[in-house]
C-alpha positions as CSV (number, residue, x, y, z in Angstrom):
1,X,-18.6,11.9,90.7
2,X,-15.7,9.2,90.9
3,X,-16.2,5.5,90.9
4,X,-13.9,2.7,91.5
5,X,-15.0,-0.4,89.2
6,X,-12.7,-3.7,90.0
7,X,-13.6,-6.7,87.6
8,X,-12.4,-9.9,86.4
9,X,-12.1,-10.5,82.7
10,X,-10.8,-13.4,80.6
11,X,-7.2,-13.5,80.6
12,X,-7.2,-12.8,76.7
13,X,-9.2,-9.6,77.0
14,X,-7.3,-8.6,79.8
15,X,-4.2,-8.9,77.9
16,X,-5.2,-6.7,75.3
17,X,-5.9,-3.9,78.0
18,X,-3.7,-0.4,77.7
19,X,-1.8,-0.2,80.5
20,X,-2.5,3.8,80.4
21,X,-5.8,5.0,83.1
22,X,-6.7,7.1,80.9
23,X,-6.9,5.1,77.6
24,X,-9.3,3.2,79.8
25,X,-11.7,5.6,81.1
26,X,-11.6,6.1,77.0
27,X,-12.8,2.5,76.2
28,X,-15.3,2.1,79.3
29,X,-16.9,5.6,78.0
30,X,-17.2,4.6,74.2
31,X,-18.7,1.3,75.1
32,X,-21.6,3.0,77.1
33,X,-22.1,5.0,74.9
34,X,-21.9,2.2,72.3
35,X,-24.5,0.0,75.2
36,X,-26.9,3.0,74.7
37,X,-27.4,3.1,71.4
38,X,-29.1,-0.6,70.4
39,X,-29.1,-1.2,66.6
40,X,-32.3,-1.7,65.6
41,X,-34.0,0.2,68.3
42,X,-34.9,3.2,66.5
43,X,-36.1,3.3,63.2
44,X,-34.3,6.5,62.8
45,X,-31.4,5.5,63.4
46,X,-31.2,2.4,61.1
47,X,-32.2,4.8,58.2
48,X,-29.3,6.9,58.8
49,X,-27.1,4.0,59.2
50,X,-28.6,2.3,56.1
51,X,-27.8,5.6,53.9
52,X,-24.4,5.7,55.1
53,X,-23.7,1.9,54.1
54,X,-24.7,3.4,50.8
55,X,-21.4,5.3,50.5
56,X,-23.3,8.4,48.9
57,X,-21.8,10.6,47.1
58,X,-20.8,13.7,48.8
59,X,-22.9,16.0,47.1
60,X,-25.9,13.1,48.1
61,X,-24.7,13.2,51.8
62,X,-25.2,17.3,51.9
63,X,-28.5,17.2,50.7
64,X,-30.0,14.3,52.5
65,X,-32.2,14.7,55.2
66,X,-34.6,12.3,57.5
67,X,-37.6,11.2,56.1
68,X,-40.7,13.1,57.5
69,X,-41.7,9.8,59.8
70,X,-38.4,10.3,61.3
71,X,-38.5,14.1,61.6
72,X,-42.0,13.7,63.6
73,X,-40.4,11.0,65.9
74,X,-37.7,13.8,66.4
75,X,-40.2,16.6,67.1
76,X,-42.4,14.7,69.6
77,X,-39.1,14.1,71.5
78,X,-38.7,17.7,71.3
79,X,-42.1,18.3,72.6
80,X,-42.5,16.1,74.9
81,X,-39.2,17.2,76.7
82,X,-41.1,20.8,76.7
83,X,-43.6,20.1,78.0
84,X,-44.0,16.6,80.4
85,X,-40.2,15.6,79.6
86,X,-38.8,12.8,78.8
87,X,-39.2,9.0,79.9
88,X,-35.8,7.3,80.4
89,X,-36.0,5.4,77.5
90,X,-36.8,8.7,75.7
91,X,-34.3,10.1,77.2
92,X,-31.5,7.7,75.8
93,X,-33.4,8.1,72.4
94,X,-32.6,11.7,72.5
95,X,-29.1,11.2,73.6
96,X,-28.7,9.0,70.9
97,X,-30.2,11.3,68.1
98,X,-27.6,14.1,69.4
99,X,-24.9,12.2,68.9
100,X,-25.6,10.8,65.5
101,X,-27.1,14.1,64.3
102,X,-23.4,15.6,65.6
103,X,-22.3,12.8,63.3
104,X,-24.2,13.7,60.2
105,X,-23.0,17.3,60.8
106,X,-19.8,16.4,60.4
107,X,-20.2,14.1,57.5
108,X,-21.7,16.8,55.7
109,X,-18.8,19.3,56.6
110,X,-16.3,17.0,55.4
111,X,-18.6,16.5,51.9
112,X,-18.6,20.5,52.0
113,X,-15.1,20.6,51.8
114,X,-14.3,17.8,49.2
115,X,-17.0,19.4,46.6
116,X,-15.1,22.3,47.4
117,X,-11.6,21.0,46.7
118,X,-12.5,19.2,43.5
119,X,-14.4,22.4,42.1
């Protein structure tokens, strides 16, 4: 699908604009994304967010896991998709928990590696 968006912004925000198409599409994706994912909305997510403000170590950051409130929410998404599916708010929940679990993933691969290194 291909939509054409014309808008007027401030002259100072459109000044800091990349003049390259594609750098754009770049910016207008991260902010939805960014627009779908409210801070505060999911308890979740602010425990994740909270543990990583704690700069853990990284042999803290490969053992951690989501407490077992949030590991329900997480598996009555699950069901729920299986079996009625998801409301849209639901929906943007779950879209929300893949991309910061993708996150996590990678947080803990790059922990992985610097234990690694230093051993």
């Amino acid at each position: 699908m291909k939509v054409t968006l014309e808008m007027e912004l401030p002259n100072a925000v459109a000044a800091s604009l990349p003049d390259r198409q594609a750098d754009l599409r770049n910016i207008f994706a991260l902010g939805l994304q960014q627009w779908q994912t409210p801070s505060g909305s999911y308890p979740w997510l602010d425990e994740v967010l909270d543990k990583l403000a704690d700069a853990p170590a990284p042999a803290e950051v490969l053992q951690w896991k989501l407490s077992r409130k949030a590991q329900a929410r997480i598996e009555a998404l699950l069901e729920r998709n299986r079996t009625t599916g998801l409301t849209p708010e639901e929906e943007r929940e779950w879209k929300c928990f893949e991309r910061i679990e993708h996150f996590v993933r990678l947080a803990k691969t790059r922990a992985a590696a610097r234990l690694q290194a230093a051993a």
